[in-house]
C-alpha positions as CSV (number, residue, x, y, z in Angstrom):
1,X,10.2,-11.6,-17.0
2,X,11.0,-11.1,-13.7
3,X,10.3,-8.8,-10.5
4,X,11.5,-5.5,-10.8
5,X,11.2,-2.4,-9.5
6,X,8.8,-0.4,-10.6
7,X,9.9,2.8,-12.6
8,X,9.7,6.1,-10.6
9,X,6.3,7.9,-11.3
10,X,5.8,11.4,-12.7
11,X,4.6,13.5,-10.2
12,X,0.8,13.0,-9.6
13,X,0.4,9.5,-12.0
14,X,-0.8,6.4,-10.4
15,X,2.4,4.7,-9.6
16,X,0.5,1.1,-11.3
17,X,1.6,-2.3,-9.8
18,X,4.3,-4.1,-11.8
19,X,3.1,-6.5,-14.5
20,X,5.2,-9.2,-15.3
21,X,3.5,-10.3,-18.1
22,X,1.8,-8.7,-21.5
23,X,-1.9,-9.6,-20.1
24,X,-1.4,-6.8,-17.0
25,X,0.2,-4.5,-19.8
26,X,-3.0,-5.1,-22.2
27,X,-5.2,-4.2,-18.9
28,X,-3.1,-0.9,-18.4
29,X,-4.1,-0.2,-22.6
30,X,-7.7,-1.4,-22.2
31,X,-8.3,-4.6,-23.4
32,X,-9.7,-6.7,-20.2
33,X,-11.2,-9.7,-22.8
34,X,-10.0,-13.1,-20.6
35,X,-8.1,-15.5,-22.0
36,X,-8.6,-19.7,-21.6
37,X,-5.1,-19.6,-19.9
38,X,-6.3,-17.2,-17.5
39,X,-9.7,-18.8,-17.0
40,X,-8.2,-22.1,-16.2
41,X,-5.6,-20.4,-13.4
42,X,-8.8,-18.4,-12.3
43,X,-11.2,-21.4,-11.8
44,X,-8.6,-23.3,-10.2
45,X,-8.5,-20.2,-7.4
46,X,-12.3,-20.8,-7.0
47,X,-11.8,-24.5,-6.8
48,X,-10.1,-23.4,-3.5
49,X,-6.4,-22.9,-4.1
50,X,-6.6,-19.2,-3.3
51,X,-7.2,-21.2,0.6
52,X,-3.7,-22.6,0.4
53,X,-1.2,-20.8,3.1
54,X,1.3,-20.6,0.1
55,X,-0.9,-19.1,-2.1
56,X,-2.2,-16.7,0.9
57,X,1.3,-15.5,2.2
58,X,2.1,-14.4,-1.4
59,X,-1.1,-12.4,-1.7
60,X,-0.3,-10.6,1.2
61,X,3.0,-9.9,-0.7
62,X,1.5,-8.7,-3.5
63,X,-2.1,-7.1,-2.1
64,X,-3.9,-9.6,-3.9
65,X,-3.8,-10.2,-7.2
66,X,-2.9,-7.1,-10.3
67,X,-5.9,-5.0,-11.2
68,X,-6.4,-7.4,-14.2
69,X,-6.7,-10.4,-12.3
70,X,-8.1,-9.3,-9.3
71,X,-11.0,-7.9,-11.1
72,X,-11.1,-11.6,-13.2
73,X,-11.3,-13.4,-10.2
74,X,-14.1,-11.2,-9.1
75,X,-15.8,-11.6,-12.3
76,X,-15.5,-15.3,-12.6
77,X,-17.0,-15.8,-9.1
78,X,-20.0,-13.9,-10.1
79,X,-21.2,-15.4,-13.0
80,X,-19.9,-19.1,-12.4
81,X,-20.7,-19.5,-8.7
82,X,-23.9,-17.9,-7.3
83,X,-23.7,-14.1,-8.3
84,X,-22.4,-13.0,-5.6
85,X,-18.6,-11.9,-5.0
86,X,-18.1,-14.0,-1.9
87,X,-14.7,-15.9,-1.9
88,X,-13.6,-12.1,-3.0
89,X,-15.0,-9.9,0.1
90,X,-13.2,-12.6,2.0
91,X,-9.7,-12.0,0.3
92,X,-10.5,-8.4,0.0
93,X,-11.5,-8.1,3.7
94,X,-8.4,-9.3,4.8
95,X,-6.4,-7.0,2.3
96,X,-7.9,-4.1,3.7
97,X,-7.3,-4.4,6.9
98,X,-3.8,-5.1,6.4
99,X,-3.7,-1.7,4.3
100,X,-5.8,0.2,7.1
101,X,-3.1,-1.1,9.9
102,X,-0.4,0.5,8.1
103,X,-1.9,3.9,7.0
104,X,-3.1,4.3,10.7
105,X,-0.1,3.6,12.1
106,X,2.0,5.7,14.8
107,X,5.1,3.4,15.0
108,X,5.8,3.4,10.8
109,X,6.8,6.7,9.1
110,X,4.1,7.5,6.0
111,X,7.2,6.7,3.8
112,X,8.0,3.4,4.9
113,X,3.6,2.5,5.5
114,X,3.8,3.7,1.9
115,X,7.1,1.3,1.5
116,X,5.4,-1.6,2.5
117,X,1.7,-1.0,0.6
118,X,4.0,-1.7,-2.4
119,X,3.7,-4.6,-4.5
120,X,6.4,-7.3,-3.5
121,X,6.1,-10.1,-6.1
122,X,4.3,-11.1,-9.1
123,X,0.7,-11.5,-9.8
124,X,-0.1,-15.5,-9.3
125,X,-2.3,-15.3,-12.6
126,X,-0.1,-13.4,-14.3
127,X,3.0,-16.0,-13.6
128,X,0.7,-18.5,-14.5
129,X,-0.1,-17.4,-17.8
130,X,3.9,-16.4,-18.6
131,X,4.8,-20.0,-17.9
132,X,1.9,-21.6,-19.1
133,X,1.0,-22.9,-22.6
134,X,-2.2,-21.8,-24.6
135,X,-4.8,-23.7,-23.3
136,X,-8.0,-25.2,-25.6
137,X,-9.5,-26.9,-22.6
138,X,-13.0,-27.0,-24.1
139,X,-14.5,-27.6,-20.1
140,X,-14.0,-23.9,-19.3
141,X,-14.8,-22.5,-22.6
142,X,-18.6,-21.6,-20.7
143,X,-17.0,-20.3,-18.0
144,X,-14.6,-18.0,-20.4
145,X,-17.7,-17.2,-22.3
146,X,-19.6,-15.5,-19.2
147,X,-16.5,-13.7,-17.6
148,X,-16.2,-12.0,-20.8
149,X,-20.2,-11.7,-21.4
150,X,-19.8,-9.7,-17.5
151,X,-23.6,-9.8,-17.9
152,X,-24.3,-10.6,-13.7
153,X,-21.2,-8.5,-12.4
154,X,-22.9,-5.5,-14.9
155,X,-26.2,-5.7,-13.3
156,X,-24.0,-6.1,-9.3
157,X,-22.3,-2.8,-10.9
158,X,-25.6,-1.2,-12.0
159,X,-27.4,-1.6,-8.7
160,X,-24.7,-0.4,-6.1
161,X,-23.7,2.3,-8.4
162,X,-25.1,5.4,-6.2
163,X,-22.8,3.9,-3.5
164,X,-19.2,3.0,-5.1
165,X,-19.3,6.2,-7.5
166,X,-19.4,8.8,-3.6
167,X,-16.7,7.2,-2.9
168,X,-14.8,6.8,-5.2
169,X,-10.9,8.2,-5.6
170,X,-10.6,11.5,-5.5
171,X,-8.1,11.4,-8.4
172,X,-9.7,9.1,-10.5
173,X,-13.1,9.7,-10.4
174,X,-13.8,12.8,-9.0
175,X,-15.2,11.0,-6.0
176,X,-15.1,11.9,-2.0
177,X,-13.5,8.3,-0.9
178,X,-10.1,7.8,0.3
179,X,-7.1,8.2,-2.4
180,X,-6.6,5.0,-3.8
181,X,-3.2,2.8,-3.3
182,X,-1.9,3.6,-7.2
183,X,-2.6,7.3,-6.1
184,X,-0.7,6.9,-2.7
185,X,1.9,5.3,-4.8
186,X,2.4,8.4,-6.8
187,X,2.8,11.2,-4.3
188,X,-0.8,12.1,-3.8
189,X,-1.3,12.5,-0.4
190,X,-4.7,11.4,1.2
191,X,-7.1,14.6,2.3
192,X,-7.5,14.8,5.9
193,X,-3.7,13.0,6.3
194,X,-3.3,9.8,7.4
195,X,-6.0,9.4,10.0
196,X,-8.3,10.2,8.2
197,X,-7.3,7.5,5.3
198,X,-7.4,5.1,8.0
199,X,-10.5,5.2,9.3
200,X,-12.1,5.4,5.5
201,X,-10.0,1.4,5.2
202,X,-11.7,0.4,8.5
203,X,-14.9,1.7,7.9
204,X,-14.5,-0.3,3.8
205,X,-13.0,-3.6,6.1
206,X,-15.9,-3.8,8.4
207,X,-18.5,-3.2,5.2
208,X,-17.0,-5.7,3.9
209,X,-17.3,-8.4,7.0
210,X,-20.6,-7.8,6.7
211,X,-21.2,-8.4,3.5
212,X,-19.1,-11.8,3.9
213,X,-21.6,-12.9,7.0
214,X,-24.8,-12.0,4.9
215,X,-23.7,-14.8,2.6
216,X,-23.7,-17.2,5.8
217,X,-26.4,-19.0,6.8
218,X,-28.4,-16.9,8.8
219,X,-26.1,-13.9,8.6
220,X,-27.3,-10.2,8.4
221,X,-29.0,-8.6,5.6
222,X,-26.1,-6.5,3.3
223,X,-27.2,-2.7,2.8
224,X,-26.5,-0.7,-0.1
225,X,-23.1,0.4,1.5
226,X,-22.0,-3.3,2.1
227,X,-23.0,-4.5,-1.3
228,X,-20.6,-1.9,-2.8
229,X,-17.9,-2.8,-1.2
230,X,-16.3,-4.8,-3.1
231,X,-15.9,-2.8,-5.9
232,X,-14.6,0.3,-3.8
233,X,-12.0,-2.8,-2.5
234,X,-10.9,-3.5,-5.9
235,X,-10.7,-0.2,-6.9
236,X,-8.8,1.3,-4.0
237,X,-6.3,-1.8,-4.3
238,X,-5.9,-1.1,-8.1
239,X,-7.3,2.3,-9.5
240,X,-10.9,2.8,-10.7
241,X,-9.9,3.0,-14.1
242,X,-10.2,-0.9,-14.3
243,X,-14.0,-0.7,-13.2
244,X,-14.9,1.0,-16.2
245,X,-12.8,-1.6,-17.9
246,X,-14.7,-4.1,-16.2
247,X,-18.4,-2.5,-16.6
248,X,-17.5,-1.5,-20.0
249,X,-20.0,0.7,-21.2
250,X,-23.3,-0.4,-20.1
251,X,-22.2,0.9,-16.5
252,X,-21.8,5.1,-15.9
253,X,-18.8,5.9,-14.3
C-alpha cells in the first residue's frame, strides 16, 4: 500500500501514524510478537544503516520509525548489543529536539507546528517487510528469540518505572508529562499551551544527551531521570499504549 493520508480523528482519539503495512495494524490490535522479516530489517539498522544520510533524512520525515518498530528497534538493541538503548537515545535525541523546535516556536502557527509533527512517509521497517519475502534466515533466529523473550528491556522498564510512569501523557496514562504527539494529533491541546510543551521536549532532549554521553568513555553517570528517557521518547513519539505492549505484563503501567 501506499502513503496516504491519515483518516480524520474523532474528537479526542490519538490521531495514530499511518501504517502501511498489516505488522503496524497488528501493533494498533496488540500483538507486538516480531517477526524474522522484521528482525533481519532491524539488525541490519544496528549494523549501522540507521547512520546512512538516506536513511536519516527519511526518519526525519517520518519521526523515526512507527510505534511498532521504533519500540523493536529499541528492544533489539537491548538484548543483542550491551543492554543499553544507545544507538536509540541517539535517534531519539535528535527527534526530540526537532519536535521541541516546532512546538516552541513563535514564527509557525500551532496548526501548521502541528502540520509538520505529522508523519510524512512510511515506516522503513514496515516497507521492508511489505516488499520483502518471509525470511527463515536461521542466523537471527537468537536474536528473534530475545526481542520477543524482552527479558533485559523488562528489567530497564522495571527499574526506571517511578520515573517514566510521572510523566507520562496525560491522556494515556493519567500521567503529569507533556501530551504526547498521537494526542496532539487528535485535538488535545497540551496543558500550560505551547510553551509549556516546549520546554517539557527540551528538558526530555537534554535527559536524553546525557544519557547518550554516559555510554561514552568517561561520560557522566545517567540518573534515574536520564535512564528513563528513552521510554518517555518513545512514548511521546508514539503513544504509551505500545509500552505496555512492549513490557507486557510483568511491567505496571
Amino acid at each position: 500500500m501506499g502513503e496516504g493520508r491519515p483518516a480524520a480523528p474523532r474528537p479526542g482519539a490519538p490521531a495514530w501514524p499511518s501504517h502501511s503495512t498489516e505488522a503496524g495494524t497488528a501493533a494498533l490490535a496488540g500483538d507486538l510478537s516480531f517477526s524474522m522479516v522484521e528482525a533481519r530489517q532491524l539488525w541490519s539498522f544496528l549494523d549501522g544503516a540507521i547512520m546512512d544520510v538516506h536513511v536519516r533524512h527519511q526518519l526525519w520525515r517520518t519521526w523515526g520509525l512507527c510505534p511498532r518498530h521504533a519500540w523493536g528497534y529499541a528492544i533489539a538493541e537491548i538484548e543483542v548489543r550491551g543492554g543499553r538503548p544507545f544507538s536509540t537515545a541517539i535517534l531519539y535525541e535528535d527527534l526530540v529536539g526537532r519536535a521541541a523546535g516546532l512546538a516552541g516556536s513563535r514564527a509557525l502557527p500551532w496548526r501548521l507546528a502541528l502540520a509538520r509533527l505529522r508523519t510524512r512517509g512510511v515506516c522503513f521497517t514496515c516497507d521492508y517487510v511489505a516488499l520483502a519475502r518471509s525470511h527463515t534466515d536461521t542466523g537471527l533466529g537468537d536474536v528473534l528469540a530475545r526481542m520477543n523473550d524482552r527479558r533485559r528491556t523488562t528489567v530497564l522498564l522495571a527499574a526506571s518505572r517511578r520515573e517514566w510512569r510521572a510523566r507520562a501523557c496525560p491522556e494515556c496514562l493519567a500521567g503529569e508529562g507533556p501530551v504526547c504527539r498521537p494526542h496532539l494529533l487528535a485535538g488535545v491541546r497540551p496543558p500550560g499551551g505551547r510553551r509549556r510543551l516546549a520546554g517539557a521536549l527540551w528538558d526530555l532532549r537534554r535527559r536524553l544527551h546525557v544519557l547518550v554521553r554516559s555510554m561514552t568513555w568517561r561520560g557522566p553517570v545517567a540518573g534515574a531521570a536520564e535512564e528513563a528517557s528513552w521510554v518517555e521518547a518513545l512514548a511521546w513519539f508514539g503513544g504509551w499504549r505500545f509500552l505496555r505492549l512492549a513490557a507486557r505484563a510483568d511491567v505496571e503501567t
